[in-house]
MARBA-3410 file (N, C-alpha, C, O; in Angstrom, 1 decimal):
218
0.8,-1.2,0.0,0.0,0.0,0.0,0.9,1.2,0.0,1.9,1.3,0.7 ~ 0.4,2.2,-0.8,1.3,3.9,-0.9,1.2,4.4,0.2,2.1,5.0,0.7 ~ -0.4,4.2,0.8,-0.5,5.6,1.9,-0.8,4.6,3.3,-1.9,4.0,3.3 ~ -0.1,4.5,4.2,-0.2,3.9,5.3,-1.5,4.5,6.2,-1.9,5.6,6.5 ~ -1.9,3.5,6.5,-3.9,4.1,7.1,-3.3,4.6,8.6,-2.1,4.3,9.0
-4.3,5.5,9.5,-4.2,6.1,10.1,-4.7,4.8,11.0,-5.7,4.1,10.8 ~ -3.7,4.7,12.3,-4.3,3.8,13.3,-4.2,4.0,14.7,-3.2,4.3,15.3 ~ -5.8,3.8,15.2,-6.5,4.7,16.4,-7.2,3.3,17.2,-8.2,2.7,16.9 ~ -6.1,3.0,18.3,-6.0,1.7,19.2,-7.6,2.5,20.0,-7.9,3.7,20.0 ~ -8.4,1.3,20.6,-9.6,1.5,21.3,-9.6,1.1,22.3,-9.7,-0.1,22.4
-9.5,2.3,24.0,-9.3,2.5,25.0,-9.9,1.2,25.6,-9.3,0.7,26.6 ~ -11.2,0.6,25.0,-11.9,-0.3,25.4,-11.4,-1.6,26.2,-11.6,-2.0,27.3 ~ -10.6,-1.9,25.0,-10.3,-2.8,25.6,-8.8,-2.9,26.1,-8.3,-4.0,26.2 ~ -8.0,-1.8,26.5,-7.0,-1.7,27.3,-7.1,-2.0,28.9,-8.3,-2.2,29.3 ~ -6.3,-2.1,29.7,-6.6,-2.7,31.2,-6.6,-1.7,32.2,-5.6,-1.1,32.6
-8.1,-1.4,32.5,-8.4,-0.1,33.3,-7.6,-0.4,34.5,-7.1,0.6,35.0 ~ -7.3,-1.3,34.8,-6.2,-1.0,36.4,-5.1,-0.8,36.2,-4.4,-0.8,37.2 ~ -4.5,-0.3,34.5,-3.3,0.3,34.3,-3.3,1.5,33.2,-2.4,1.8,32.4 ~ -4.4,1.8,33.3,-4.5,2.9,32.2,-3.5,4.2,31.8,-3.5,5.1,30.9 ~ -2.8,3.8,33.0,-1.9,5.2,32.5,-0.8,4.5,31.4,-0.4,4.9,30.3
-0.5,3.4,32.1,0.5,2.5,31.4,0.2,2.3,30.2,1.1,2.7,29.3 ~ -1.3,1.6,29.8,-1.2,1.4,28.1,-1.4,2.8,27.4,-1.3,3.1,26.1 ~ -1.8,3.7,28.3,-2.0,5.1,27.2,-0.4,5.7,26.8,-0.1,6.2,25.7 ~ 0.7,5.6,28.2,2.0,5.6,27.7,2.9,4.8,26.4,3.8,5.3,25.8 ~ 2.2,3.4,26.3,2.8,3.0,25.7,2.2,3.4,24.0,2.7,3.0,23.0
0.9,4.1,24.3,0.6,4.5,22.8,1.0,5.5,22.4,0.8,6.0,21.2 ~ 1.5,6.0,23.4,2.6,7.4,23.2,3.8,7.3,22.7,4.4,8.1,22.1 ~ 4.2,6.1,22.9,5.5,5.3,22.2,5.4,4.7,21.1,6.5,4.5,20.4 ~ 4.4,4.5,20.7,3.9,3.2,20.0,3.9,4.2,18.5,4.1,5.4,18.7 ~ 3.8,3.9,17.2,3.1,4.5,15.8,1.5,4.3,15.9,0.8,4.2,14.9
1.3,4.3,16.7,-0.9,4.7,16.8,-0.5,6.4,16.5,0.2,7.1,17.2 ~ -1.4,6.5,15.4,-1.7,8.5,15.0,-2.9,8.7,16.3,-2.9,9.7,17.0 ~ -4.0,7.6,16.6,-4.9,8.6,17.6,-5.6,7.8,18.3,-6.0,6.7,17.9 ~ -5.8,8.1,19.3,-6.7,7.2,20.9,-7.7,7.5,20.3,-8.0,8.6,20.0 ~ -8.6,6.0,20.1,-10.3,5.9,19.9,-10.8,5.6,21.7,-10.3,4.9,22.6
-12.2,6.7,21.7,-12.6,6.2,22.7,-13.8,6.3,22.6,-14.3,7.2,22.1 ~ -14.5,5.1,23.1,-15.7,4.3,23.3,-16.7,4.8,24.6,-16.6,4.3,25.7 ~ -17.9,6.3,24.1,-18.5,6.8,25.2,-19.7,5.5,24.9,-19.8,5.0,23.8 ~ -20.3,5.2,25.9,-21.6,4.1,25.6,-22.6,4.5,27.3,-22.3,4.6,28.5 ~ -23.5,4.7,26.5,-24.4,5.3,27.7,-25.2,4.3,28.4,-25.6,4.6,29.6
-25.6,3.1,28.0,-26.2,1.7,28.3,-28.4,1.8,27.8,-29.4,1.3,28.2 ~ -28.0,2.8,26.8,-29.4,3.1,26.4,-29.1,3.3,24.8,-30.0,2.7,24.2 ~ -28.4,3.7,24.1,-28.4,3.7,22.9,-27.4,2.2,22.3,-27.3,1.5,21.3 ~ -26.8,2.3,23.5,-26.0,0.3,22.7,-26.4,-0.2,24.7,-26.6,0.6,25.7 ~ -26.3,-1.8,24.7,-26.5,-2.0,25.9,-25.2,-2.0,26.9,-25.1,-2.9,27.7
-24.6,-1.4,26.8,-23.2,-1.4,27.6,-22.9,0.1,27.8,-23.0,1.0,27.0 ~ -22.3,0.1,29.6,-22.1,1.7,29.5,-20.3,1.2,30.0,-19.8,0.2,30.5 ~ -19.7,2.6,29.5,-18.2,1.9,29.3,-17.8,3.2,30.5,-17.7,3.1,31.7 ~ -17.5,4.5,29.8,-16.6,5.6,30.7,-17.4,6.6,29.9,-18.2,6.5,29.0 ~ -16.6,8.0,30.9,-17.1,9.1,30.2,-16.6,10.5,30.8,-15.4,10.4,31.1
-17.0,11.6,31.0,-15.9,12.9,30.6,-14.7,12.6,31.9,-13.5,12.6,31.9 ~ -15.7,12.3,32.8,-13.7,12.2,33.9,-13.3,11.7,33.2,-12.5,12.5,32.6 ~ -13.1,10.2,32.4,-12.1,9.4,32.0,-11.4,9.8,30.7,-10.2,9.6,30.4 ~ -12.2,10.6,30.1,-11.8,11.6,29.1,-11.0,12.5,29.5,-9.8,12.6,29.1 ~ -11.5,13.3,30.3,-10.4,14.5,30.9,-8.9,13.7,31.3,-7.9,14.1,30.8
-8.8,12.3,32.4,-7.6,12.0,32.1,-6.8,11.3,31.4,-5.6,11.2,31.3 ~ -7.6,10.8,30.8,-6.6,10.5,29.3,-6.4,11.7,28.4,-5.4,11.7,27.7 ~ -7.1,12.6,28.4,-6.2,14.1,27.7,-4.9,14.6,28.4,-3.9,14.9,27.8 ~ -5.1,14.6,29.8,-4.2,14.9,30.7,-2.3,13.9,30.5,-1.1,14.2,30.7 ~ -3.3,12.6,30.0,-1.8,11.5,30.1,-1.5,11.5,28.4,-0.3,11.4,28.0
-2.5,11.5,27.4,-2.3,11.5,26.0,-1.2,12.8,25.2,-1.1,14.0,25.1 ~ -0.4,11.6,24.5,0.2,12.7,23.2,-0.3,12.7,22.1,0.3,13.2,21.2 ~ -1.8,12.0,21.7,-2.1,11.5,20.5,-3.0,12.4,20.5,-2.8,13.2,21.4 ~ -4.2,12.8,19.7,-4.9,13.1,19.3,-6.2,12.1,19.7,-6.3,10.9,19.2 ~ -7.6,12.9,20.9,-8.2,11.9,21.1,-9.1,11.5,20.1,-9.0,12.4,19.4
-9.8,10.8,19.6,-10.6,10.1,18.6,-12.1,9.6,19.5,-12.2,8.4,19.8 ~ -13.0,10.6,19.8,-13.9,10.4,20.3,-15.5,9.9,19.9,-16.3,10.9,19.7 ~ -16.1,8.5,19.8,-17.3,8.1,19.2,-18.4,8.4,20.4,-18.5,8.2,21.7 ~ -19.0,8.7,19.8,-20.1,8.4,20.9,-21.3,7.9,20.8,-21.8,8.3,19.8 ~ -22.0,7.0,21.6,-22.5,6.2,21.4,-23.6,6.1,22.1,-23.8,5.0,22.6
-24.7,7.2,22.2,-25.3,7.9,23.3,-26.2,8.4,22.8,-26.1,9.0,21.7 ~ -27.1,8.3,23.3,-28.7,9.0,22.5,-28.5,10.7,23.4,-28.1,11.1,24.4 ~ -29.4,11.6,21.9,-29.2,12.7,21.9,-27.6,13.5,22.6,-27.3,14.1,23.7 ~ -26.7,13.0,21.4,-25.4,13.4,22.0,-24.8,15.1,22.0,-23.7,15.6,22.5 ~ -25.7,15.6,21.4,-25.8,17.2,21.0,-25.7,18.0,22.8,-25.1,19.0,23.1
-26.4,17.2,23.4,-26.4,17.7,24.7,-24.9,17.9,25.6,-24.7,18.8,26.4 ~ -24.0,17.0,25.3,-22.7,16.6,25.6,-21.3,17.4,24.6,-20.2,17.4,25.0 ~ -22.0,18.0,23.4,-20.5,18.2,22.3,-19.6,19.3,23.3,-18.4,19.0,23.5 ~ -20.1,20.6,24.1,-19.0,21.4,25.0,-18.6,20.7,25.7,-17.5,20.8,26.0 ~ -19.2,19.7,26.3,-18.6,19.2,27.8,-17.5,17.9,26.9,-16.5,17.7,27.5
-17.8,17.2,25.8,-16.6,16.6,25.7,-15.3,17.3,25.1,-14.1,17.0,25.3 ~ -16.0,18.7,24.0,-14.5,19.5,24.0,-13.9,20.0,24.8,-12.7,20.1,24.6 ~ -14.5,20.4,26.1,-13.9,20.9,27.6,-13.0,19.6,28.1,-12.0,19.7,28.7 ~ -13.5,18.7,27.8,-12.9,17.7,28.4,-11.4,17.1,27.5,-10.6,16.3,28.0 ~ -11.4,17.5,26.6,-9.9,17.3,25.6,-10.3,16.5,24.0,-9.5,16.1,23.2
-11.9,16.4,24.0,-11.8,16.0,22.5,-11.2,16.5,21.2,-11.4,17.6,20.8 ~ -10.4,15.3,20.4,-10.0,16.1,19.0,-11.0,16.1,18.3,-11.4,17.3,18.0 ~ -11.8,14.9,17.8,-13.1,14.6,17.3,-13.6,14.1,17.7,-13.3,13.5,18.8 ~ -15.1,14.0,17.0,-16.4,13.5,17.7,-17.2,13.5,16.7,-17.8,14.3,15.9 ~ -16.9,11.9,17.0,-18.2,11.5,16.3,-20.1,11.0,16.7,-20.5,10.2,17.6
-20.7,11.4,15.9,-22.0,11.1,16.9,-22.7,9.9,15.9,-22.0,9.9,14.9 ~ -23.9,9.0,15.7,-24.2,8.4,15.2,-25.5,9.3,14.6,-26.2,10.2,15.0 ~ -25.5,8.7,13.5,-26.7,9.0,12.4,-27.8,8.4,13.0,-28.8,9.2,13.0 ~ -28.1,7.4,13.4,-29.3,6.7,14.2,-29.9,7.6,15.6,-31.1,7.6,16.0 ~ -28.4,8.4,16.5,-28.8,8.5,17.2,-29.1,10.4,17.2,-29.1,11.1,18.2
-29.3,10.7,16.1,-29.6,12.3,15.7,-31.0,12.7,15.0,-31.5,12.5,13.9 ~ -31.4,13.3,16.0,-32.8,13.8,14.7,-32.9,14.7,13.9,-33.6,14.9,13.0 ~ -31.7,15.3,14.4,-31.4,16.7,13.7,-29.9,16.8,13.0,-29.3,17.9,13.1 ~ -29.4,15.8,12.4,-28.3,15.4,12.2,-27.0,17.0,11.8,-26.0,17.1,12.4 ~ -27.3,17.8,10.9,-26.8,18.7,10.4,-26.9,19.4,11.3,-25.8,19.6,11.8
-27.6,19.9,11.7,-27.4,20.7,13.1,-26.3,20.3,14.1,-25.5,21.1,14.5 ~ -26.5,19.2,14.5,-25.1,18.4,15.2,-23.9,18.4,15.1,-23.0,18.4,16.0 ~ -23.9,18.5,13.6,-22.5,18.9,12.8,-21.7,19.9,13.1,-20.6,19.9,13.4 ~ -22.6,20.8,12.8,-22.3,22.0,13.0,-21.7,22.7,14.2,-20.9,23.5,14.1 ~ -22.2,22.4,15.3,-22.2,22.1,16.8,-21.4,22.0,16.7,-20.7,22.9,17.0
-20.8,20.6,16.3,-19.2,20.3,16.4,-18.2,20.6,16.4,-17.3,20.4,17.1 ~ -18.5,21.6,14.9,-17.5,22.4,14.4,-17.5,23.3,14.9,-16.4,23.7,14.8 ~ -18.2,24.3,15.7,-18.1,25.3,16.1,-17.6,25.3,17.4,-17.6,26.3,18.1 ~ -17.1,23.7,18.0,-16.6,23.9,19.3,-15.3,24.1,18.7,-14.7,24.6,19.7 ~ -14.5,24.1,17.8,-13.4,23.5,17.4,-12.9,22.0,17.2,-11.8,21.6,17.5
-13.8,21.3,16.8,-13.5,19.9,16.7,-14.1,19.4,15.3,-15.0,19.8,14.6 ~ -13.0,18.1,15.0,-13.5,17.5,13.8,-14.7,16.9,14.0,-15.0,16.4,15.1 ~ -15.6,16.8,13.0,-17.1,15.9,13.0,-17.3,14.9,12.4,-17.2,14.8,11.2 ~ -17.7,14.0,13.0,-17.5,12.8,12.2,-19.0,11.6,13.0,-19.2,11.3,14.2 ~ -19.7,11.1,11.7,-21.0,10.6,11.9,-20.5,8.9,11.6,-19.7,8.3,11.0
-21.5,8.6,12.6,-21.2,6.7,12.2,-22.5,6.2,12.0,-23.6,6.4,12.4 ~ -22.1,5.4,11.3,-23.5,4.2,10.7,-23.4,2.7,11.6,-22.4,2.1,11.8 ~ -24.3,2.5,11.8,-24.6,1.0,12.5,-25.2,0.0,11.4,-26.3,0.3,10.8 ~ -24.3,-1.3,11.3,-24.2,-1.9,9.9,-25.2,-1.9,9.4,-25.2,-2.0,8.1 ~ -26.1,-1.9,9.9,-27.8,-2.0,9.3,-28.2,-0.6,8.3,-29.2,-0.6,7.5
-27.5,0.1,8.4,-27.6,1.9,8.1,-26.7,2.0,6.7,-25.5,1.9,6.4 ~ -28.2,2.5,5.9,-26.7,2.1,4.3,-26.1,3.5,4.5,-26.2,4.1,5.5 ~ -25.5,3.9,3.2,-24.7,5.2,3.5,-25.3,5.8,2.8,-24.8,6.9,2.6 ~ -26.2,5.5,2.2,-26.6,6.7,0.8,-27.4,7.9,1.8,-27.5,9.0,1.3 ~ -27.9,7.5,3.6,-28.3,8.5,4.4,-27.5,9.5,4.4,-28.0,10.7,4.6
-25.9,9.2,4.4,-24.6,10.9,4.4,-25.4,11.6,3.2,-25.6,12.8,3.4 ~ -25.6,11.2,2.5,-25.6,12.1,0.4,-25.7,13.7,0.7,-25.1,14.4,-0.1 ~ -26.5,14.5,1.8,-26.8,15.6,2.0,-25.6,15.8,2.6,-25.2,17.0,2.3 ~ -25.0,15.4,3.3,-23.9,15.8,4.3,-23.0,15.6,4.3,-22.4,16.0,5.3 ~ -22.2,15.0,3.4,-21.4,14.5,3.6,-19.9,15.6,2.9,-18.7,15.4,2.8
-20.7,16.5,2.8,-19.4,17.8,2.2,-19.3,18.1,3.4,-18.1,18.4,3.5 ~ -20.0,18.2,4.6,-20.2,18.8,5.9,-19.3,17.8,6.5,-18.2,18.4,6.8 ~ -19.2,16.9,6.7,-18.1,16.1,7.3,-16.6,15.9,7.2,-16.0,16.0,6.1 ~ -16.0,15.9,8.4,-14.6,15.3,8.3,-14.2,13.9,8.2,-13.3,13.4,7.6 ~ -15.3,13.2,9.3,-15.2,11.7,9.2,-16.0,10.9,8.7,-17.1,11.5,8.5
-16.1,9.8,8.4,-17.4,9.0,8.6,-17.1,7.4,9.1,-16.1,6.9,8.7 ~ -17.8,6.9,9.7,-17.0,6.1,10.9,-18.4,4.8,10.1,-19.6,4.9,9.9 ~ -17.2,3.7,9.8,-18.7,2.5,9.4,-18.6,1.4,10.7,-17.7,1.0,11.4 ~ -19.7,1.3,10.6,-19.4,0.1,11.9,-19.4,-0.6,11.0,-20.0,-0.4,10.0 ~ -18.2,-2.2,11.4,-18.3,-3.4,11.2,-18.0,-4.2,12.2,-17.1,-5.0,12.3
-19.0,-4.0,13.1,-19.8,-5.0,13.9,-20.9,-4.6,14.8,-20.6,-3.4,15.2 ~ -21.7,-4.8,15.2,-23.2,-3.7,15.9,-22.2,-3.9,17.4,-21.7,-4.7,18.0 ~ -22.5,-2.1,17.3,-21.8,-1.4,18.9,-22.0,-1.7,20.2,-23.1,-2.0,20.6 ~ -21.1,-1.6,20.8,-21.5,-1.9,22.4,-20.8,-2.5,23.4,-20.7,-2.4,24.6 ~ -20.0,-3.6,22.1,-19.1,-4.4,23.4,-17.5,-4.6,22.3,-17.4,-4.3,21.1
-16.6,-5.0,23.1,-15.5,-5.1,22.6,-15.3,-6.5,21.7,-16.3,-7.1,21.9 ~ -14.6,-7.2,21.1,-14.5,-8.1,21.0,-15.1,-8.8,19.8,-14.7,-10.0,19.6 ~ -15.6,-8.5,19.2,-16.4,-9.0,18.4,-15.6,-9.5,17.0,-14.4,-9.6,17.1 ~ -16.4,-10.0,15.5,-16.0,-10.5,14.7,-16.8,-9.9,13.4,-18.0,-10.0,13.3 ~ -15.6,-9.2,12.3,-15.7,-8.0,11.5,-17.0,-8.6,10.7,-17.0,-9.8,10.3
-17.8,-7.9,10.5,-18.9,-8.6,9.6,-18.4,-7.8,8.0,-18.0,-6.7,7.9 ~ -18.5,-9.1,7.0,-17.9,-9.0,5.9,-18.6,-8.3,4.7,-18.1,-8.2,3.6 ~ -20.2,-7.7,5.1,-20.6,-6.7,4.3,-20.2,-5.6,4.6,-20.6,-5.0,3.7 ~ -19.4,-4.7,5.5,-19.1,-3.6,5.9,-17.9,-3.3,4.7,-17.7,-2.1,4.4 ~ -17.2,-4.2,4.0,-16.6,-3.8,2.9,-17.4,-3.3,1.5,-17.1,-2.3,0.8
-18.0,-3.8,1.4,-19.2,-3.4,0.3,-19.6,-1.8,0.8,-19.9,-0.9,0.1 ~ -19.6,-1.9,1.7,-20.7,-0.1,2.7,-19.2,0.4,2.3,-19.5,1.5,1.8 ~ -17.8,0.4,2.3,-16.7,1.0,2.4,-16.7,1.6,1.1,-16.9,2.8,0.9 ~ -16.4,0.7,0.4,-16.7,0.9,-1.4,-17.5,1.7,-1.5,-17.2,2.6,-2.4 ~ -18.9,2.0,-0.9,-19.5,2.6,-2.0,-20.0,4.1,-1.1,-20.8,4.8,-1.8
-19.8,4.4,-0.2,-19.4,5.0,0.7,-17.8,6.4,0.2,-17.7,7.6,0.3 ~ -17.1,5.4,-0.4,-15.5,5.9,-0.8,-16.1,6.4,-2.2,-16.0,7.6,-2.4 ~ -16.9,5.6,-3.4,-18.0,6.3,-4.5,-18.0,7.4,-4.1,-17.4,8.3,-4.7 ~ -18.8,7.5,-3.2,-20.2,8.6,-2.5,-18.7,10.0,-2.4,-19.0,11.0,-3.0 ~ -17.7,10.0,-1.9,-17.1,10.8,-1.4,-16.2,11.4,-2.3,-15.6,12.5,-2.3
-16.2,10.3,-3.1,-14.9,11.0,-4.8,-16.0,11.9,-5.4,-15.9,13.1,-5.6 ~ -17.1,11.1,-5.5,-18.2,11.8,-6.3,-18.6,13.0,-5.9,-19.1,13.9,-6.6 ~ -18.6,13.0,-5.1,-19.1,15.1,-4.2,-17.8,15.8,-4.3,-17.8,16.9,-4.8 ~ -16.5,15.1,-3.9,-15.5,15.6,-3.9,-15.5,16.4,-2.2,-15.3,17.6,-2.0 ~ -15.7,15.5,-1.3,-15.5,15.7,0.1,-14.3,15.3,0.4,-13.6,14.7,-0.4
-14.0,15.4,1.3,-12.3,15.7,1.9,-12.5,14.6,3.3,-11.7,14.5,4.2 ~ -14.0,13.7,3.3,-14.3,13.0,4.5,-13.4,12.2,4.7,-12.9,11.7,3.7 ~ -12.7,11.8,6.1,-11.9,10.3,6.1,-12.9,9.2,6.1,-13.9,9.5,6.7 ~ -12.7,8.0,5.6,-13.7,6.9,6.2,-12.4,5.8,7.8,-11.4,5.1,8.1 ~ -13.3,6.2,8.1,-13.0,5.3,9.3,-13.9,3.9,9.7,-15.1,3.9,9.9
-12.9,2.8,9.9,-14.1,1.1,10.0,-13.8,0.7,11.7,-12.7,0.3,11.9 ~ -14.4,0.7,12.7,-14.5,0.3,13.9,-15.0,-1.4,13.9,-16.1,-1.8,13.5 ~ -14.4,-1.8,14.2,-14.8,-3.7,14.7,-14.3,-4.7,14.1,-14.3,-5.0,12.9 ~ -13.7,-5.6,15.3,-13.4,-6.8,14.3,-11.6,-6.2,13.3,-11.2,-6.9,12.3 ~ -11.2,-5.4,13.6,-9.8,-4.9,12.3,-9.1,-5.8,13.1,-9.2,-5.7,14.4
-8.5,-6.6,12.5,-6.8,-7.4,12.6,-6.3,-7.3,11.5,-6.7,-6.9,10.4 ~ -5.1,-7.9,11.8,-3.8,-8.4,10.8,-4.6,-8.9,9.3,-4.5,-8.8,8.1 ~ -5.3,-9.6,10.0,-6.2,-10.7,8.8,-7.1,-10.0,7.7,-7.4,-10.5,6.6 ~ -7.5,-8.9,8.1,-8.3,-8.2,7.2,-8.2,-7.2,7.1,-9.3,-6.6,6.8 ~ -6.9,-6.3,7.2,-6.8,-4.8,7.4,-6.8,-4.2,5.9,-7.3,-3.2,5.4
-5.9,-5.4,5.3,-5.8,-5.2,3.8,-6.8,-4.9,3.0,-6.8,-4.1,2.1 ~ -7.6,-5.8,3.4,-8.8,-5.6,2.4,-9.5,-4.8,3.0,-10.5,-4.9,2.3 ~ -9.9,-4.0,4.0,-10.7,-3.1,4.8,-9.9,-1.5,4.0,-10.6,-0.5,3.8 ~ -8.7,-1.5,3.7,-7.5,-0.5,3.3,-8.1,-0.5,1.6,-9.0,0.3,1.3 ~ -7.6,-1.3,0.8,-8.2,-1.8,-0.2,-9.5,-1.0,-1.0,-9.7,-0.4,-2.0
-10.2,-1.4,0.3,-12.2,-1.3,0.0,-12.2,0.4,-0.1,-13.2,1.0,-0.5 ~ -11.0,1.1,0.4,-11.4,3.0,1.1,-11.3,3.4,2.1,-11.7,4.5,2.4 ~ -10.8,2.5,3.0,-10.7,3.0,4.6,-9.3,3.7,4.2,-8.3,3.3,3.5 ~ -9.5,5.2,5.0,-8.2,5.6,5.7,-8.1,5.5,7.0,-7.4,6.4,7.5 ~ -8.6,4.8,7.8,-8.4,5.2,9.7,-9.2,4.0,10.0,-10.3,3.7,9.6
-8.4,3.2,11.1,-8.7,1.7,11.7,-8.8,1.7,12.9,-7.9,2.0,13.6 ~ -10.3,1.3,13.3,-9.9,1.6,15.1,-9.7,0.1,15.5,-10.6,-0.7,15.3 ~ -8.5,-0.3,16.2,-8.1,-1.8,16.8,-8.2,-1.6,17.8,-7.7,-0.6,18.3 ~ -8.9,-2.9,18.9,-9.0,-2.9,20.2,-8.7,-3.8,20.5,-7.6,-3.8,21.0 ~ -9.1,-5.0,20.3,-8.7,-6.4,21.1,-7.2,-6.8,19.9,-6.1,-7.3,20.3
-7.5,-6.5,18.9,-6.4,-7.4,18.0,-5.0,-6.3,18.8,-3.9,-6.9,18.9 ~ -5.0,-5.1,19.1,-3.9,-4.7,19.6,-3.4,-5.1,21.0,-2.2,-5.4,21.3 ~ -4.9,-4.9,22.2,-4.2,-5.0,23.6,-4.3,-6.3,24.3,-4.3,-6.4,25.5 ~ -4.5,-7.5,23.2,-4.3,-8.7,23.2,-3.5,-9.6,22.8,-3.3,-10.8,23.0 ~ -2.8,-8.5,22.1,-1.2,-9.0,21.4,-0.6,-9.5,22.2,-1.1,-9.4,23.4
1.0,-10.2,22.1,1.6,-10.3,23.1,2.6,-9.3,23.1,3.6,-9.3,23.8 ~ 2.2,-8.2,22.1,3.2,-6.9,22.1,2.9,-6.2,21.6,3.2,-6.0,20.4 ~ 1.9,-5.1,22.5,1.0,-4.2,21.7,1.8,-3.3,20.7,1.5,-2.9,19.6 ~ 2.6,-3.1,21.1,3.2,-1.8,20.6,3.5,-1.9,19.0,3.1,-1.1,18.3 ~ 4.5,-3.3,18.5,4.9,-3.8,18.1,4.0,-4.3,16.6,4.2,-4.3,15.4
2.4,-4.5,17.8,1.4,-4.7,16.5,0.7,-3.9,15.8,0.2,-4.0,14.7 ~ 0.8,-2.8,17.0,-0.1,-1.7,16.1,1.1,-1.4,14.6,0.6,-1.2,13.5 ~ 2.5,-1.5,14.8,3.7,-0.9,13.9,3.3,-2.3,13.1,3.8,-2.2,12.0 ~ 2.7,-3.5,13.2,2.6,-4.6,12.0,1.2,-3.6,11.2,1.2,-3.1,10.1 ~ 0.1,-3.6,12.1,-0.9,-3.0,11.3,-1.0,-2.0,10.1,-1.5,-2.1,9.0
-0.1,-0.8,10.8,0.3,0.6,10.7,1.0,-0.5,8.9,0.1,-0.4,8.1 ~ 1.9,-1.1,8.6,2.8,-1.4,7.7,2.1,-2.7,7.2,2.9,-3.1,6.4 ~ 1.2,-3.5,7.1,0.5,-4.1,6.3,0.5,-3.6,5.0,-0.2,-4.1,4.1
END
């Protein structure tokens, strides 16, 4: 590959009784940016962390944070997570009624914007918005828990998705959350991803550091 994808390890599944430690070592590491997994236990069923744990991971972070959220009506929350050290923020298309307006929000805290689809969610819903975006985040796997296994239509949504974005001539990144290893980064890279969020395939390694620089170089 010419352009090496942008890789954003997910806080999720790192070991909360050492969190300063694996955020150190992603400071060491070639990860470009900390994904972190807000989950309220009403919009996916799992509630994970939220602005304290944010505020100290900006406090311990040299990366750039990479913030999803995963949270009904998240428009309520965009100052309190830029106060808290967000780079971006992404909010879900499912979970917006007023999606463009959101956007906007975003940008006007100073932060990149970036909307995610839940696999069920085609993309032809960005078509209005998607000059408005910086990111667009596909799930490939339904949100909520860590662990899971990449569902193999989310490359087809990549492709045409990566269409949708030559064709307007938007400047969006696509980003794929779920399920990314060694095994399929290629073809996730391939399909139009520029930006991979790894969680278990990284802090399950027997050398995180090591794997994110195999991913990073796939």
């Amino acid at each position: 590959m010419d352009v090496k994808p942008i890789i954003a390890p997910s806080l999720l599944s790192a070991d909360f009784g050492n969190l300063k430690k694996d955020i150190q070592m992603l400071n060491r590491s070639k990860a470009d940016w900390i994904h972190l997994d807000i989950m309220d236990g009403v919009f996916v069923p799992n509630i994970s962390f939220g602005i304290p744990v944010v505020k100290a991971v900006r406090a311990l972070s040299k990366k750039p944070l990479d913030t999803h959220l995963m949270i009904v009506q998240p428009e309520r929350y965009i100052h309190a997570f830029k106060e808290a050290g967000a780079d971006m923020l992404t909010v879900h298309w499912e979970a917006c009624t007023h999606l463009h307006r959101t956007i906007y929000q975003i940008k006007e805290e100073g932060m990149l914007a970036g909307v995610a689809l839940n696999p069920h969610t085609p993309v032809a819903g960005l078509e209005d918005v998607i000059n408005d975006l910086d990111m667009v985040l596909i799930m490939s796997v339904n949100p909520g828990f860590g662990g899971q296994k990449f569902i193999p239509r989310a490359l087809d949504k990549i492709k045409a998705l990566r269409e949708m974005i030559d064709r307007n001539g938007s400047e969006a990144l696509i980003e794929v959350d779920g399920g990314v290893c060694r095994d399929n980064i290629a073809a996730i890279v391939n399909a139009g991803a520029d930006a991979l969020v790894a969680g278990s395939a990284v802090f399950k390694a027997e050398n995180p550091q090591e794997e994110i620089s195999i991913l990073k170089n796939i």
